[in-house]
C-alpha positions, -999 to +999 in steps of 0.1 A: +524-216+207+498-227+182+467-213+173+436-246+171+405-240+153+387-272+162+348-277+148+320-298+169+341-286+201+317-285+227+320-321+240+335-357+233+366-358+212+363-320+202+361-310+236+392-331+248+416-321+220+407-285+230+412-289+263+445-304+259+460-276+236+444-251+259+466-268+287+496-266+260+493-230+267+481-231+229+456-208+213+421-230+205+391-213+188+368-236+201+333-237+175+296-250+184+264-245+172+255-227+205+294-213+216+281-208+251+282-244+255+320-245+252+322-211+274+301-236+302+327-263+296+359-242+296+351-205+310+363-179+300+401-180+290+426-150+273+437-178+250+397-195+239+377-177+219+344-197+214+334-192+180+292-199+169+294-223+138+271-250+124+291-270+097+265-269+072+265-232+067+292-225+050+291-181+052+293-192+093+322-212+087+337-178+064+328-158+097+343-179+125+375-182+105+376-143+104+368-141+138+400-164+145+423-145+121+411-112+143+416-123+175+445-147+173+459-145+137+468-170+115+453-207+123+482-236+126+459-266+132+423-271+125+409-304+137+380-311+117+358-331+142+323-319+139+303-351+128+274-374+141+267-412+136+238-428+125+231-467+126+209-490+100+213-512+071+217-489+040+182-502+029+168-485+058+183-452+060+162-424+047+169-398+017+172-373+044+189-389+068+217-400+044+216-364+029+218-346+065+246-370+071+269-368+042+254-330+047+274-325+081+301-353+079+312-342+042+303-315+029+306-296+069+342-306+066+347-296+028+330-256+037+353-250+066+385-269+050+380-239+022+376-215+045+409-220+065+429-229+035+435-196+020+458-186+051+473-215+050+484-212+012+493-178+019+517-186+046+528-220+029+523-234+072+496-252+090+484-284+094+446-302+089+435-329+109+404-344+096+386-368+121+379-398+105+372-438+118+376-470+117+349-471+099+369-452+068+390-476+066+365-508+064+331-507+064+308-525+091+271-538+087+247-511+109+268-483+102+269-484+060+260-452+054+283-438+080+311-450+070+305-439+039+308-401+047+338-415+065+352-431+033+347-397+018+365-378+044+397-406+037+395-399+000+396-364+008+425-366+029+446-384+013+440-359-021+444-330+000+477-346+010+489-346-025+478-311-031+491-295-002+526-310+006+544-292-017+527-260-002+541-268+032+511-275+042+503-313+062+472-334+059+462-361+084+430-383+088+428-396+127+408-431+127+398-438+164+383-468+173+354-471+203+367-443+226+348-436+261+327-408+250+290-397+242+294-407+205+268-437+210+243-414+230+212-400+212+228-366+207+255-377+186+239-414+170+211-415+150+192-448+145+172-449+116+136-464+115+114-485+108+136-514+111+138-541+085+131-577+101+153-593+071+184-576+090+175-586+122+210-606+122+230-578+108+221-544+109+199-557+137+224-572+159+243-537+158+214-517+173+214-536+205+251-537+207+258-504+206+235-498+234+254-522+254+285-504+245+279-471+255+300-457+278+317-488+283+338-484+249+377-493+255+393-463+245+407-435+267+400-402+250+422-382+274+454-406+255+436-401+222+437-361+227+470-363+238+478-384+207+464-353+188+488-330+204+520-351+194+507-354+162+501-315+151+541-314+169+552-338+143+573-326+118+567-349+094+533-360+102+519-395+088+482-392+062+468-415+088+471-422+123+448-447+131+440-450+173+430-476+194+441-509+193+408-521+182+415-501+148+450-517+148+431-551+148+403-542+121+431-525+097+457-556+101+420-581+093+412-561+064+446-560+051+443-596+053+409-599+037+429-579+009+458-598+002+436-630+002+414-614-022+450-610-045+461-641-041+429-654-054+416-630-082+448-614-089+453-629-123+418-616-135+423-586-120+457-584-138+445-597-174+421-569-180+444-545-202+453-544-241+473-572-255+503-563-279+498-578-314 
C-alpha cells in the first residue's frame, strides 16, 4: 500500500490518477484549492484525506504535506499535476499572464516538490512524478508560453533525477498527448487577448482548433491513470514516459528535425572549440 499526494486533484488527470490508486486500495491525499470539491467527487473514504492547497502558496503546500505525514505517514508518490494552459503567440501574452503561468506551472511545482522532499531524503524511498506534455518536449505555435513552463518542469526533472538517484529516491516527467478531459475548457485554458491579426495563420489557427477539439481529444485518460499506477510500481522507473500515441509521433518528428539539423550544421557546431598549436 502506497501513500499519493497528488496536487490539482479535483478533476481531469488529477482526479483520474487518484481515483485509480484509491481503487489500488492505496492511500491518496487528494489537494484542491477548495478540498470539498474532491470530497463531492470521491466522498468520504478511510484511505482520502482531501487536503486545501493552492500551488502558489508555498506555507499551504508546508501545511498539506504535514497534514499527510499526520494522517497517513510518510508520502511514496507525489504526482505533481496542478497546472493550467493558456493559448497565444508569445507576442500576445501578457506580463501577468505569463507570470501567473510560470507562477502555477513552475514555481507551484518547485514549492510543493521542497516540501515533500525532506521525508523523502530522510527515508532514502519515494518517487516524484512531475506532469509534464508534449509540449515539453517540442514546442508548438499558440501554446509558446506554455510550453515553456513545460520546458521548465523537463529541465527540472531530469536534474532532480540526477540529484536524487543515488538517494533512492525516482524522478519521472509524464508527457501526455491530447487526452479526453476538461484541459481545453475555460477553467483550465486560458486564451490570451487581444489577438494579433499578423498570426492569424499561426497562433490564430490554434485558437479555433482547440475549440474543435475539446472533448473530442484521442486519448483515454482512464489508460493514461492506469499508466500512472504501473509506473510508481516500477522498480526502475524511466525520466520520461511520454503517453499517447500522438506524443509518440511528435517526439519521433522532432527527433528527426534534430538529426537533420546535425547532419547539416554539425560541422559548425563542432568547429567552435580551441585549436591546439
Amino acid at each position: 500500500m502506497k501513500t499519493w499526494f497528488i496536487t490539482g486533484a479535483a478533476r481531469g488527470l488529477g482526479a483520474r490518477i487518484a481515483e485509480r490508486a484509491l481503487q489500488a486500495g492505496d492511500r491518496v491525499v487528494a489537494t484542491a484549492r477548495d478540498p470539498s470539491a474532491v470530497t463531492m467527487r470521491f466522498g468520504q473514504r478511510a484511505n482520502l484525506l482531501a487536503a486545501r492547497l493552492d500551488v502558489t502558496q508555498p506555507a499551504q503546500a508546508k501545511t498539506a504535506v504535514q497534514a499527510a505525514l499526520d494522517q497517513f505517514g510518510p508520502i511514496d508518490v507525489l504526482v505533481n499535476n496542478a497546472g493550467y494552459g493558456l493559448v497565444g503567440a508569445v507576442e500576445e501574452a501578457s506580463a501577468g499572464e505569463i507570470e501567473q503561468l510560470f507562477a502555477v506551472n513552475v514555481f507551484g511545482l518547485l514549492a510543493v516538490t521542497r516540501a515533500v522532499l525532506p521525508t523523502m531524503r530522510a527515508r532514502r524511498s519515494g518517487h516524484i512524478i512531475n506532469m509534464s506534455s508534449i509540449g515539453g518536449y517540442r514546442g508548438a505555435a499558440g501554446f509558446g508560453v506554455y510550453c515553456a513552463t513545460k520546458f521548465a518542469v523537463e529541465g527540472l526533472t531530469e536534474a532532480l533525477h540526477a540529484e536524487l538517484a543515488p538517494l533512492g529516491i525516482h524522478v519521472s516527467a509524464v508527457e501526455p498527448g491530447y487526452f479526453r478531459t476538461d484541459f481545453l475548457d475555460p477553467t483550465s485554458l486560458k486564451i490570451s487577448q487581444p489577438a494579433i491579426a499578423d498570426y492569424a495563420e499561426t497562433a490564430g489557427a490554434v485558437r479555433i482548433r482547440v475549440d474543435g477539439l475539446n472533448h473530442q481529444q484521442p486519448g483515454d485518460p482512464a489508460k493514461l491513470a492506469e499508466a500512472v499506477l504501473r509506473l510508481a510500481n516500477m522498480p526502475a522507473p524511466p525520466v520520461r514516459l511520454p503517453l499517447g500515441a500522438d506524443t509518440v509521433a511528435a517526439i519521433a518528428a522532432k527527433h528527426a528535425r534534430d538529426s537533420e539539423i546535425l547532419a547539416t550544421w554539425g560541422g559548425l557546431a563542432a568547429d567552435t572549440g580551441h585549436r591546439a598549436d
